[in-house]
C-alpha positions, 0 to 999 in steps of 0.5 A: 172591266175584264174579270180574270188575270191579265193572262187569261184576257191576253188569251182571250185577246189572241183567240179572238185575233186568231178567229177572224184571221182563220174566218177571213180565209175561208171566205176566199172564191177559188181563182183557178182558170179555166181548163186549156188555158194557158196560164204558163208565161211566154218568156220567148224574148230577154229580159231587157232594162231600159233604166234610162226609162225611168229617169226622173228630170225636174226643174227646181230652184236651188243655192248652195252651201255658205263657206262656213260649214267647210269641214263639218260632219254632213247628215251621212257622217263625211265631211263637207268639202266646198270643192267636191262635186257633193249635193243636199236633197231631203229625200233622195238615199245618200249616193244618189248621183244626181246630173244638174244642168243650169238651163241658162248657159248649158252647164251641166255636173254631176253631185253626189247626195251626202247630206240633208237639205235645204230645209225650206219649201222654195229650194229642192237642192244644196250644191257644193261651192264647186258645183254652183262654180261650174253651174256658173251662179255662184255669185247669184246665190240661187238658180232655177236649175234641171235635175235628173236621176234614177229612182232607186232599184226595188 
């Protein structure tokens, strides 16, 4: 298709990469303000984070880890203890202190994410035997409970 050495179409490649880059520059309008305006931000007051503000609460269904993955290694490489207060969540970072609330009776505790889980659609949470012990329905097996936590800082 190409005539010439796989060099020369490399540098044929780039020059053309090169010369859209430089032409999509030169199209750019020129976005200076106005003359008098002030452009310069007014930091009179502090700066304040209000990270309670961004604290994200769902209501999803949730069970808890079988016994016999006692001692094994979880996704983020420590070992699962049942009487650890610890959680599995498919998608928050391992760290993640996550307050879990069992709407039913008030319970509440707070787990840590270490680990990947539960794979399915219906459950958004695994919880520690210690966990779903103080959440009272360890006996059922699953429970519709609220969860809350901070998104992670950018």
């Amino acid at each position: 298709m190409f005539v010439g050495s796989p060099t020369i179409v490399n540098m044929k490649y780039c020059l053309l990469l090169c010369g859209m880059l430089v032409s999509s520059m030169g199209f750019s309008q020129d976005m200076s303000p106005e003359p008098g305006l002030n452009t310069v931000p007014d930091n009179s007051e502090p700066y304040t984070s209000n990270r309670s503000s961004k604290l994200i609460s769902k209501t999803v269904y949730a069970t808890y880890y079988a016994r016999k993955f006692e001692g094994r290694r979880t996704a983020s490489g420590v070992r699962y203890r049942a009487n650890k207060m610890t959680a599995a969540h498919m998608k928050l970072p391992f760290g993640t202190i996550v307050t879990v609330t069992n709407p039913e009776n008030g319970e509440s505790v707070d787990v840590e994410v270490n680990d990947r889980g539960p794979h399915s659609k219906k459950f958004k949470i695994d919880l520690s035997e210690a966990a779903a012990k103080a959440l009272g329905f360890f006996g059922k097996g699953v429970a519709k409970l609220e969860i809350s936590y901070l998104p992670e800082d950018e």
